[in-house]
N, CA, C and O atoms as CSV, one atom per row, in Angstrom:
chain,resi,resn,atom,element,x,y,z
A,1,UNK,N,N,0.848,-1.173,0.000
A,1,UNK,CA,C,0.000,0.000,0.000
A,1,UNK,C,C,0.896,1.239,0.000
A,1,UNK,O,O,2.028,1.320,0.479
A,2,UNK,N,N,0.179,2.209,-0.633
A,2,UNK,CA,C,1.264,3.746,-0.747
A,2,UNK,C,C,0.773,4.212,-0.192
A,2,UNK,O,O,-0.007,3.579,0.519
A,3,UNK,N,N,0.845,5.978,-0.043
A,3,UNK,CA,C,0.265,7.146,0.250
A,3,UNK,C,C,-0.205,7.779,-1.011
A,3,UNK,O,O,0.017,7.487,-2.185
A,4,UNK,N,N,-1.044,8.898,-0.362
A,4,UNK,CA,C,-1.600,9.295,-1.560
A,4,UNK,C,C,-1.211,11.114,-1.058
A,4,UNK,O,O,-1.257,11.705,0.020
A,5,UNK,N,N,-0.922,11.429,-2.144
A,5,UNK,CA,C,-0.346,13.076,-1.717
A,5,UNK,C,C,-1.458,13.632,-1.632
A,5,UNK,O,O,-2.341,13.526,-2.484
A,6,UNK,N,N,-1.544,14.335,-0.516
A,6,UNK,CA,C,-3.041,15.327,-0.051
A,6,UNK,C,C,-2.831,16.906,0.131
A,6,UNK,O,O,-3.619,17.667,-0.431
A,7,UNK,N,N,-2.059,17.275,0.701
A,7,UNK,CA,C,-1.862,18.426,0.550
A,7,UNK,C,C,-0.195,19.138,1.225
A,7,UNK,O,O,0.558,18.803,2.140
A,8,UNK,N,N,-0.195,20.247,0.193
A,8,UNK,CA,C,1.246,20.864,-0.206
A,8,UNK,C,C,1.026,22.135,1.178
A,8,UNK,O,O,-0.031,22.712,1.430
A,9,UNK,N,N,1.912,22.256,1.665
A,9,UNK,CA,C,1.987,23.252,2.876
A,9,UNK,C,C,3.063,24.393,1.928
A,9,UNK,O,O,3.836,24.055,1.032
A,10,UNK,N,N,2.758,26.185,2.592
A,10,UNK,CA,C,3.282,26.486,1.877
A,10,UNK,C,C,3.616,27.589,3.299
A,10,UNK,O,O,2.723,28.127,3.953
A,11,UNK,N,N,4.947,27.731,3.529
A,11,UNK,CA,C,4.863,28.995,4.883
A,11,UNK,C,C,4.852,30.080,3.988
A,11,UNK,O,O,5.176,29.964,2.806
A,12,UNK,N,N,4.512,31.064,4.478
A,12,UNK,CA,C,4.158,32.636,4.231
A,12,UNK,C,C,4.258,33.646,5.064
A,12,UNK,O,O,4.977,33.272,5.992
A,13,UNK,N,N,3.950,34.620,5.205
A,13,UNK,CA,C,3.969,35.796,5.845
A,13,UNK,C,C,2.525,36.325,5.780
A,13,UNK,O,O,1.990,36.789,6.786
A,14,UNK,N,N,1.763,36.238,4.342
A,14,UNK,CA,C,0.148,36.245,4.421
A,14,UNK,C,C,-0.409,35.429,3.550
A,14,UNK,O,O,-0.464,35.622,2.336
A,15,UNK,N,N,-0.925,34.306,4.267
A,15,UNK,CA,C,-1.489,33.343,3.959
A,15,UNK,C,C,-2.819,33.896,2.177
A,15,UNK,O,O,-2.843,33.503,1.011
A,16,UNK,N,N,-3.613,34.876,2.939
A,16,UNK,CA,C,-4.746,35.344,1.600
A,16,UNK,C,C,-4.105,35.372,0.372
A,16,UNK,O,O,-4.031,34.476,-0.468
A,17,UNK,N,N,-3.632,36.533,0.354
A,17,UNK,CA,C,-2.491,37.232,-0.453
A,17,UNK,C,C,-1.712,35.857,-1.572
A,17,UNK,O,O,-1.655,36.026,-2.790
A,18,UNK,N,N,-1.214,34.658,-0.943
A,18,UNK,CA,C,-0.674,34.202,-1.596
A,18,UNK,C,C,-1.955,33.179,-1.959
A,18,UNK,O,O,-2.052,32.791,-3.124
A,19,UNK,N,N,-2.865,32.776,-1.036
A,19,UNK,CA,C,-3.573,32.086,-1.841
A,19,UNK,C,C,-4.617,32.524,-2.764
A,19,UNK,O,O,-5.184,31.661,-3.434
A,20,UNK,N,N,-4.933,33.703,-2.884
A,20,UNK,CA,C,-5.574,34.513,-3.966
A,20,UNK,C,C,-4.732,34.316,-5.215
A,20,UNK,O,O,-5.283,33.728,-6.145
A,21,UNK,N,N,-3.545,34.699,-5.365
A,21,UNK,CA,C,-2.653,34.474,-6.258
A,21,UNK,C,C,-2.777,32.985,-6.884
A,21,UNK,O,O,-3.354,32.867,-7.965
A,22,UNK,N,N,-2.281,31.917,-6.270
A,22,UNK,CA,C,-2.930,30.431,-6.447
A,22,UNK,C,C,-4.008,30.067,-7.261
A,22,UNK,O,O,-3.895,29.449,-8.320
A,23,UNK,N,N,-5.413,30.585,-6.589
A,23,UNK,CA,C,-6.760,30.764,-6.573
A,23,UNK,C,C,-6.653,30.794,-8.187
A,23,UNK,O,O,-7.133,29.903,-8.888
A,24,UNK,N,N,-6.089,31.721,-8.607
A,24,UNK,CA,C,-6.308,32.539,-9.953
A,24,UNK,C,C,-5.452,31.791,-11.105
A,24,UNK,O,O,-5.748,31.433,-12.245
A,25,UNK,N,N,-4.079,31.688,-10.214
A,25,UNK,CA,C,-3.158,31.040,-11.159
A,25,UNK,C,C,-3.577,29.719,-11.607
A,25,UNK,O,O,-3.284,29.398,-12.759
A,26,UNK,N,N,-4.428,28.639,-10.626
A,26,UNK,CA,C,-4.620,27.380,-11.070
A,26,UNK,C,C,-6.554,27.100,-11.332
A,26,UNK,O,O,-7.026,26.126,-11.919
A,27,UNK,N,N,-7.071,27.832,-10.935
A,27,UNK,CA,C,-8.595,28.045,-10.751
A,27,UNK,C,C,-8.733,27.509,-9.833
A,27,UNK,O,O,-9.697,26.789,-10.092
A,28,UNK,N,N,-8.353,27.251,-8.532
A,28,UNK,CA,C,-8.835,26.662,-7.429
A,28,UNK,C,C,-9.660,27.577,-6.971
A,28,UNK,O,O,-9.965,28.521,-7.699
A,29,UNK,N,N,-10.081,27.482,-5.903
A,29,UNK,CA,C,-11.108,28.487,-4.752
A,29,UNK,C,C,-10.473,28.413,-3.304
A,29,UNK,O,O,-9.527,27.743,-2.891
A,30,UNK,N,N,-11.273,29.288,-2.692
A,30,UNK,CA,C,-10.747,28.953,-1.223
A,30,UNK,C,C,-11.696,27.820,-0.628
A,30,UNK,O,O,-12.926,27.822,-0.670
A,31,UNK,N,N,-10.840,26.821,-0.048
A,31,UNK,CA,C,-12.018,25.542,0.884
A,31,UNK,C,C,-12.373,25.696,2.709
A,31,UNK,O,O,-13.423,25.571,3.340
A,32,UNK,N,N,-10.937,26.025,3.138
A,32,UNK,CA,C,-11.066,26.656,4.487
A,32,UNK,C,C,-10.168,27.910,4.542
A,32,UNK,O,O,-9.206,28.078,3.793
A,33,UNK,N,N,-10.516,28.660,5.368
A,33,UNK,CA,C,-10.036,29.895,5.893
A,33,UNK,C,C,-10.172,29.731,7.448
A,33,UNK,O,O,-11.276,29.353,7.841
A,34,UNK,N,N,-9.007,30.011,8.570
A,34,UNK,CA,C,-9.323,30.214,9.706
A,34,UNK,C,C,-7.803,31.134,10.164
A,34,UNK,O,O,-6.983,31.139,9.247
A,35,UNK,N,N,-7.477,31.686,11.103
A,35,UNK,CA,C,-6.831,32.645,11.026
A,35,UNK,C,C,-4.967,32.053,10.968
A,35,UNK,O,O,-4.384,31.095,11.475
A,36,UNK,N,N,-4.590,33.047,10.200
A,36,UNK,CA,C,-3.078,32.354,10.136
A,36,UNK,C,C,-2.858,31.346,9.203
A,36,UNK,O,O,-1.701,31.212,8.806
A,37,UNK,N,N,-4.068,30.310,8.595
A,37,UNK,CA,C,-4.278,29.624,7.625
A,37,UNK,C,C,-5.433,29.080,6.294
A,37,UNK,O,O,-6.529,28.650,6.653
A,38,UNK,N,N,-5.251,29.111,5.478
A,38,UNK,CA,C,-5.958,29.053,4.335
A,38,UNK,C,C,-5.452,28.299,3.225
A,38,UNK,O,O,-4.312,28.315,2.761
A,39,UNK,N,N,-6.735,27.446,2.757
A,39,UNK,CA,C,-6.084,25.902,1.921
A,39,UNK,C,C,-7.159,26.407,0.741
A,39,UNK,O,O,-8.312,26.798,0.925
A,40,UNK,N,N,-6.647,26.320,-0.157
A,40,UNK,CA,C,-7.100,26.318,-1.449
A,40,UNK,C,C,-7.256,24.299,-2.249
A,40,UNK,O,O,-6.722,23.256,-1.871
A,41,UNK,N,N,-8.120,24.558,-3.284
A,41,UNK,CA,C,-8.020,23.201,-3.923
A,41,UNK,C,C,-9.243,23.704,-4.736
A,41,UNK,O,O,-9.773,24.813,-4.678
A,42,UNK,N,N,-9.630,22.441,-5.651
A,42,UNK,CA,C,-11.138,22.194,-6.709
A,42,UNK,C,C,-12.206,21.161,-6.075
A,42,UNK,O,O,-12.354,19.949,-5.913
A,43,UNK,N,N,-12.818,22.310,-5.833
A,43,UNK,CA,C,-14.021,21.615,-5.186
A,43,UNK,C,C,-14.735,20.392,-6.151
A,43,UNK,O,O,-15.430,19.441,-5.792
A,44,UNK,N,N,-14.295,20.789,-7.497
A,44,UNK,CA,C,-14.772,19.422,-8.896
A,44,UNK,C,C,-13.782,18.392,-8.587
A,44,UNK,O,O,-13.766,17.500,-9.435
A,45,UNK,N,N,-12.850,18.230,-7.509
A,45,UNK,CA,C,-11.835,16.973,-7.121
A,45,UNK,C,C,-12.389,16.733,-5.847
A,45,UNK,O,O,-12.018,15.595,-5.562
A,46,UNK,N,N,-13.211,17.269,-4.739
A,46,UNK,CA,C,-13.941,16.515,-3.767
A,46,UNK,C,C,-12.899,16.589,-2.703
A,46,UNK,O,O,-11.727,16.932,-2.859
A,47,UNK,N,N,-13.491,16.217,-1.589
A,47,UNK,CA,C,-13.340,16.416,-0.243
A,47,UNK,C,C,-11.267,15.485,-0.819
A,47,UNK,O,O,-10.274,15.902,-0.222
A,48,UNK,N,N,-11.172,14.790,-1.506
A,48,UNK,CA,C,-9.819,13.872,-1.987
A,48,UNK,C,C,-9.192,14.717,-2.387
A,48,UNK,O,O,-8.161,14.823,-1.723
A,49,UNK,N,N,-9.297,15.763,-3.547
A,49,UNK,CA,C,-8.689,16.493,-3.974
A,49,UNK,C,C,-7.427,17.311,-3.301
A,49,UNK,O,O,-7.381,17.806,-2.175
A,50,UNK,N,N,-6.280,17.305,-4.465
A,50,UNK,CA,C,-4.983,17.930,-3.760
A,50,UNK,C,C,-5.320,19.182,-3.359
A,50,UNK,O,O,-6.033,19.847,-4.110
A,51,UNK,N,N,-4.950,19.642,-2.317
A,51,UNK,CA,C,-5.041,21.194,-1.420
A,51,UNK,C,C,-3.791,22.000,-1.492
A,51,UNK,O,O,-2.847,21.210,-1.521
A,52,UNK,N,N,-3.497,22.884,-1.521
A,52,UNK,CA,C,-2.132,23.822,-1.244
A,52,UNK,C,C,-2.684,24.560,-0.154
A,52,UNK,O,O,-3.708,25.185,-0.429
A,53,UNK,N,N,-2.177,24.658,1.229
A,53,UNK,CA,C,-2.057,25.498,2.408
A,53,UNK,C,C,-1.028,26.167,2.482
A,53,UNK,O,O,0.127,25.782,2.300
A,54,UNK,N,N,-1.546,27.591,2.857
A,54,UNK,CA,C,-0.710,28.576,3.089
A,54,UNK,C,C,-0.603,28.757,4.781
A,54,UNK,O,O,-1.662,28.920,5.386
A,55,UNK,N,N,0.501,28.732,5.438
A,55,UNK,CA,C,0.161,28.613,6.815
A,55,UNK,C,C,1.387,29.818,7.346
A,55,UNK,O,O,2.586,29.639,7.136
A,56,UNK,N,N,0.752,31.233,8.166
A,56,UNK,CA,C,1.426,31.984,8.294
A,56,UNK,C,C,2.657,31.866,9.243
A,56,UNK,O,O,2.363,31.989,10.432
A,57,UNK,N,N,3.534,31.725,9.058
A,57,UNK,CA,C,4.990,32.379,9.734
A,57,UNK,C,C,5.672,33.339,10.316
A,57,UNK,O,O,5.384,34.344,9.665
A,58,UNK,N,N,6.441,33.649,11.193
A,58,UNK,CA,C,7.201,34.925,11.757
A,58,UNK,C,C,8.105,35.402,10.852
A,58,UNK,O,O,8.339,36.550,10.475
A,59,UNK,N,N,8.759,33.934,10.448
A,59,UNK,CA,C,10.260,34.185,9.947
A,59,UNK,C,C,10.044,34.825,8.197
A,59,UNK,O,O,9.024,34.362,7.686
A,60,UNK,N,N,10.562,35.446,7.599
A,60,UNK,CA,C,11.006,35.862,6.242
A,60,UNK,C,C,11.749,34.352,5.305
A,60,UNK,O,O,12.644,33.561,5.603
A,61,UNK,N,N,10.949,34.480,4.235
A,61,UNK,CA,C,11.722,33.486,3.083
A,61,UNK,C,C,13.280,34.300,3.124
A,61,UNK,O,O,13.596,35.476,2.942
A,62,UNK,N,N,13.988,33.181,3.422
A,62,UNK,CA,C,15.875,33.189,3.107
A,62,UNK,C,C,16.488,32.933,1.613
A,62,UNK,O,O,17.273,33.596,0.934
A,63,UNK,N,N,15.857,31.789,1.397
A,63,UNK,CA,C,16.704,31.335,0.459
A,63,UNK,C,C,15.961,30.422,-0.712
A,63,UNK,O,O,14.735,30.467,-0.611
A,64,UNK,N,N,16.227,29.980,-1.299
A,64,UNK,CA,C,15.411,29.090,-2.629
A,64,UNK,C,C,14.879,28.082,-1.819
A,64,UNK,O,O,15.337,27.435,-0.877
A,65,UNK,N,N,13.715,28.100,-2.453
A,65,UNK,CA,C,12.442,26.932,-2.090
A,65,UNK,C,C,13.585,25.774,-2.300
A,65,UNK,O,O,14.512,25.990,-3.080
A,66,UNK,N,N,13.479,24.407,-1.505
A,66,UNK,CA,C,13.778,23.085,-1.759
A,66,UNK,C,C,12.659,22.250,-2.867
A,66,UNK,O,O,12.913,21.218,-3.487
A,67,UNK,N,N,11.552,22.930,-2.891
A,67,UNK,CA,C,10.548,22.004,-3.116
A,67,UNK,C,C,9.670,23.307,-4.036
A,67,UNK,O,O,9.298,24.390,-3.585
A,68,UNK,N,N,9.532,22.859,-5.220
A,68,UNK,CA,C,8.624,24.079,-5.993
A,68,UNK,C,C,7.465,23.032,-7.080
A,68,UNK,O,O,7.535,21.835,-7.359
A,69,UNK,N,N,6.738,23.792,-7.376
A,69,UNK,CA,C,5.523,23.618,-8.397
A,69,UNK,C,C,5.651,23.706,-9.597
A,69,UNK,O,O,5.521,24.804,-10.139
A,70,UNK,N,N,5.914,22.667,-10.259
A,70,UNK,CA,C,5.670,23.304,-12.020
A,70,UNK,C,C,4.539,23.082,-12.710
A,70,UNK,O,O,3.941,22.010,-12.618
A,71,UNK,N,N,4.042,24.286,-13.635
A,71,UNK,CA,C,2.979,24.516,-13.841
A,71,UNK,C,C,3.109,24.323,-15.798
A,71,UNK,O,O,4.134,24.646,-16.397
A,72,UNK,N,N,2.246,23.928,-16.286
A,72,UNK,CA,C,2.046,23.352,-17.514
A,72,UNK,C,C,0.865,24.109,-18.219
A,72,UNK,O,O,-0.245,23.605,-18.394
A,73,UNK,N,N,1.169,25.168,-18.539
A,73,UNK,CA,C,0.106,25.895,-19.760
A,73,UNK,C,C,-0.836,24.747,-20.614
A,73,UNK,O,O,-0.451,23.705,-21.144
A,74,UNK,N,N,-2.196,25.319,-20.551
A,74,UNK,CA,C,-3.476,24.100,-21.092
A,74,UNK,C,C,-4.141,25.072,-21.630
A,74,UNK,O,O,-4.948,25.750,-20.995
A,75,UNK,N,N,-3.819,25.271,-23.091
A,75,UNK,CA,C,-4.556,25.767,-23.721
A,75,UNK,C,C,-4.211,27.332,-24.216
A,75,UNK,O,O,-5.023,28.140,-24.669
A,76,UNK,N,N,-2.919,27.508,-24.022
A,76,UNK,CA,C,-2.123,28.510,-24.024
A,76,UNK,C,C,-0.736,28.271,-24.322
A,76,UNK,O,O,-0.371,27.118,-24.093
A,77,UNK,N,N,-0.069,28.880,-24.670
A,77,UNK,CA,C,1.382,29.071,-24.943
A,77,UNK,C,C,2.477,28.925,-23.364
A,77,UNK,O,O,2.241,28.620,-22.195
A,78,UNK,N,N,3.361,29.215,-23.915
A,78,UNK,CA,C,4.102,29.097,-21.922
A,78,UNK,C,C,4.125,30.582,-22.164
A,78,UNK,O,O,3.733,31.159,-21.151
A,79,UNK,N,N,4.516,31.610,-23.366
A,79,UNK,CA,C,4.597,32.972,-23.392
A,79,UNK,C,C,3.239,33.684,-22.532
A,79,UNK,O,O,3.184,34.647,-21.768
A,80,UNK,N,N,2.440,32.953,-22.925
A,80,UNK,CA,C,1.064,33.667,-22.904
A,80,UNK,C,C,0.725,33.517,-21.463
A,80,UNK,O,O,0.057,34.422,-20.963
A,81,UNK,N,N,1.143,32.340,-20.591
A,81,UNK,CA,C,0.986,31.855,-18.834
A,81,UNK,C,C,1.672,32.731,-18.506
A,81,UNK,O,O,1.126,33.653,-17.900
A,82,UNK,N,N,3.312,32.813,-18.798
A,82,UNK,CA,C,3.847,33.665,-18.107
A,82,UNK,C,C,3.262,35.235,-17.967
A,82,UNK,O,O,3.232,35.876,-16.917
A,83,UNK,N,N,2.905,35.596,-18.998
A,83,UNK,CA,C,1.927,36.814,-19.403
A,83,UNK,C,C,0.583,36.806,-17.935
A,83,UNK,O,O,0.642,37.612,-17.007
A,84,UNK,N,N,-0.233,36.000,-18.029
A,84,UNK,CA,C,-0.963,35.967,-17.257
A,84,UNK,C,C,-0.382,35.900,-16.010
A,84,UNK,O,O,-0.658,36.881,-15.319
A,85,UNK,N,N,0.326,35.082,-15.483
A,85,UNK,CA,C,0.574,35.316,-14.295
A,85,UNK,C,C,1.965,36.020,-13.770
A,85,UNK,O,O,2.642,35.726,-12.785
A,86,UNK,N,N,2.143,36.937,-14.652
A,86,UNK,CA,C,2.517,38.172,-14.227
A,86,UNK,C,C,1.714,39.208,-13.885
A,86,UNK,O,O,1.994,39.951,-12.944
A,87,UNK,N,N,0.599,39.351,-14.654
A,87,UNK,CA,C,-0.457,39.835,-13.981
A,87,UNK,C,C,-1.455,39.761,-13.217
A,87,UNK,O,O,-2.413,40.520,-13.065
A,88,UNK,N,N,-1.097,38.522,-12.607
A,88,UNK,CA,C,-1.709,38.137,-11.043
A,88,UNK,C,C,-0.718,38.878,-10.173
A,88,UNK,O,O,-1.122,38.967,-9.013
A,89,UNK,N,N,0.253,39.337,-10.352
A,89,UNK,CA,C,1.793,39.358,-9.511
A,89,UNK,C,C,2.747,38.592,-9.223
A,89,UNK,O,O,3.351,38.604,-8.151
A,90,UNK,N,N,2.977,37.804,-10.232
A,90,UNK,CA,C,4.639,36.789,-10.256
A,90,UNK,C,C,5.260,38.037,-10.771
A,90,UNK,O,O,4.936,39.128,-11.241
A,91,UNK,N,N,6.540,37.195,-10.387
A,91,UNK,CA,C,7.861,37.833,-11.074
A,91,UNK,C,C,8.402,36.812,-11.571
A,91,UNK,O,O,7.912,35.687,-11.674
A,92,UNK,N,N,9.921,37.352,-12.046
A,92,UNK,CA,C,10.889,36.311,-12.606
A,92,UNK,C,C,11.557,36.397,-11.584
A,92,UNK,O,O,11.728,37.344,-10.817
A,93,UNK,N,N,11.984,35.255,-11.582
A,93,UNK,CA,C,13.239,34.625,-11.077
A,93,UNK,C,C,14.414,33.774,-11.260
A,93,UNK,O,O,14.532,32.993,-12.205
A,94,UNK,N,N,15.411,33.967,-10.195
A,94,UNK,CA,C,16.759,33.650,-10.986
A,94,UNK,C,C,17.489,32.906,-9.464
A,94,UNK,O,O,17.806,33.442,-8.402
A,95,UNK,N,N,17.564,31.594,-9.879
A,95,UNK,CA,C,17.534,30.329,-8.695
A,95,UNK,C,C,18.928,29.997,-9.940
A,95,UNK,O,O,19.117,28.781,-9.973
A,96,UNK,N,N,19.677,30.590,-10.699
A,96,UNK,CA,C,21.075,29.686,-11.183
A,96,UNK,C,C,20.173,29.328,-12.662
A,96,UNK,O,O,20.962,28.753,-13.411
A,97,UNK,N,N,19.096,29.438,-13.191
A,97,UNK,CA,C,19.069,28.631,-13.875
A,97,UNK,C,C,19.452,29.432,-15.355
A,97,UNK,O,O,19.308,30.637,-15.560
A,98,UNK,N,N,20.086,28.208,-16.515
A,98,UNK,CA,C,20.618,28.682,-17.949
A,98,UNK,C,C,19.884,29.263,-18.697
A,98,UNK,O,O,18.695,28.945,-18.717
A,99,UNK,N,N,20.367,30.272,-19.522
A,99,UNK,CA,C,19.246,31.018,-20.507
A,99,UNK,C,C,18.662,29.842,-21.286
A,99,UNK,O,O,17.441,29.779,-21.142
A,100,UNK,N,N,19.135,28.970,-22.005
A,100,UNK,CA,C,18.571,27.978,-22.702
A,100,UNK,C,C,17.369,26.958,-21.780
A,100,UNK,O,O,16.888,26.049,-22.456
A,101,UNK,N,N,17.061,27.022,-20.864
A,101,UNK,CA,C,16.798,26.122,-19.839
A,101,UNK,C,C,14.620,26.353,-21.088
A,101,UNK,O,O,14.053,27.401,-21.395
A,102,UNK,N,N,14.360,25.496,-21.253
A,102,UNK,CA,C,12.989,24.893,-21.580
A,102,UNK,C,C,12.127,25.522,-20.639
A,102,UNK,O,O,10.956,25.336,-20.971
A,103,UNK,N,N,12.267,26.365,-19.326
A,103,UNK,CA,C,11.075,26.766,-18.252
A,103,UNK,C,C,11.291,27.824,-18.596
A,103,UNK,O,O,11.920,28.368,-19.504
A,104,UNK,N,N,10.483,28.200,-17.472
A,104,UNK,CA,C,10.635,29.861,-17.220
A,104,UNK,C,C,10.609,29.604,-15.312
A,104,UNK,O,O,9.779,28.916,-14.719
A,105,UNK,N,N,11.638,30.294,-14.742
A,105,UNK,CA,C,11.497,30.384,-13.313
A,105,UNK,C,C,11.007,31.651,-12.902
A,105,UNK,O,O,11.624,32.674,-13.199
A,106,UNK,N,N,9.458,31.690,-11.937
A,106,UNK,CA,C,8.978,32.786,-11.627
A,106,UNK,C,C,8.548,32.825,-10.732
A,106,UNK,O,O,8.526,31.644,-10.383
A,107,UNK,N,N,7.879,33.715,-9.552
A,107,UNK,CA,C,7.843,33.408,-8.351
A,107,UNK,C,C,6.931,34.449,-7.721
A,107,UNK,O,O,7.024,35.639,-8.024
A,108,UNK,N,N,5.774,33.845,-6.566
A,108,UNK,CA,C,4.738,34.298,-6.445
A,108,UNK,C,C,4.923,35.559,-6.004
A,108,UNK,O,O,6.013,36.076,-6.252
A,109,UNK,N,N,3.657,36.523,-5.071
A,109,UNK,CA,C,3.920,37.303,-4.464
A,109,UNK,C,C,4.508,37.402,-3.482
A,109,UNK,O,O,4.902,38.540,-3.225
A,110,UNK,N,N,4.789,36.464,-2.643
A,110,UNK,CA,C,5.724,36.036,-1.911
A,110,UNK,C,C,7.074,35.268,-2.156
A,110,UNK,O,O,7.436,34.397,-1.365
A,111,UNK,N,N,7.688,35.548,-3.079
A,111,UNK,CA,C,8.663,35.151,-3.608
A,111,UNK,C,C,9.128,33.448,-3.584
A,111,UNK,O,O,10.260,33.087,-3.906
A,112,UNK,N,N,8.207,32.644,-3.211
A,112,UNK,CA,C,7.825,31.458,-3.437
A,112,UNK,C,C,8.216,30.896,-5.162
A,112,UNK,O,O,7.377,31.235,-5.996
A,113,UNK,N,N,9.389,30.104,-5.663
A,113,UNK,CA,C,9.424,29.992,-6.738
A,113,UNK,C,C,8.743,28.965,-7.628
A,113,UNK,O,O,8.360,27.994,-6.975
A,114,UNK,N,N,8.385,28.872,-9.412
A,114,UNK,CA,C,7.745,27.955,-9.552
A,114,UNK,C,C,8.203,28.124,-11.021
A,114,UNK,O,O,8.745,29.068,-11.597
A,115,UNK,N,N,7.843,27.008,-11.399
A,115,UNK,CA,C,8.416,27.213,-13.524
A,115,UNK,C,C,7.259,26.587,-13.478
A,115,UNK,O,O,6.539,25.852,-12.801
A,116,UNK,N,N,7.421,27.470,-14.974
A,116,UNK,CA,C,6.457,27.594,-15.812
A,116,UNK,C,C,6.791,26.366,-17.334
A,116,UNK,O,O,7.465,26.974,-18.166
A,117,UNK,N,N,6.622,25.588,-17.582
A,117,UNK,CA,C,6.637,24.721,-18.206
A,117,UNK,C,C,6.634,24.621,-19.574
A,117,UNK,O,O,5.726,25.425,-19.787
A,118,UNK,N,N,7.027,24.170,-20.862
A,118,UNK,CA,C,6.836,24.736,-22.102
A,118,UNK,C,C,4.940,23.781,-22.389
A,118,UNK,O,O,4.663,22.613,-22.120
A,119,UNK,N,N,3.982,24.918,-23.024
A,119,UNK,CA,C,2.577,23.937,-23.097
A,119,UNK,C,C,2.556,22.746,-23.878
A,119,UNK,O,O,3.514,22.821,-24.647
A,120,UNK,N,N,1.956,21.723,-24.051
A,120,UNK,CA,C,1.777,20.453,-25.202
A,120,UNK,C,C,1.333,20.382,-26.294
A,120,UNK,O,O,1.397,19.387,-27.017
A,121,UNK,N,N,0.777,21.527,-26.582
A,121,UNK,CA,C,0.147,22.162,-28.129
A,121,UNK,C,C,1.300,22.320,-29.106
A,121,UNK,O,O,1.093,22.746,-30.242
């Protein structure tokens, strides 16, 4: 028997803030809200469905995520994602990686990093 991955913890400084960003970037919604924490997911994936929690912190992000998200444009270009979620409020970012590199590294409002994937179209 395995595990089954349920949900991604994410520390922050403001939990909303980054999961609004989320919210938008992947179409999730908010599922719980209670103070200091807030879990996003698709309510069309059911009480099973993967969650991302944002759970607030004292401390300030230091240094590069160990553990990041890559995200796969559906129905769009990777030009055109990055486009969009720059205008949620990503940025770019620069974790070492080569100009030639196939992603794009960009990173939330909380400087949380994530690539952006080339789409399958």
């Amino acid at each position: 028997m395995a595990s089954v991955l349920s949900e991604i913890a994410v520390d922050c400084a403001t939990p909303m803030l980054v999961a609004k960003f989320w919210c938008e970037a992947l179409d999730f919604e908010v599922l719980e809200e209670e103070a200091g924490l807030v879990s996003i997911g698709s309510e069309a994936q059911g009480e099973h469905g993967l969650k991302l929690t944002f759970a607030q912190v004292p401390e300030a992000k230091s240094i590069k995520n160990r553990l990041h998200l890559d995200l796969r444009p559906q129905g769009s270009s990777q030009l055109e994602e990055v486009d969009r979620l720059l205008a949620l409020g990503a940025s770019y970012a620069d974790v070492g990686q080569q100009e030639d590199e196939s992603w794009i590294v960009m990173a939330d409002p909380e400087g949380n990093e994530f690539c952006v994937l080339s789409s399958l179209e």
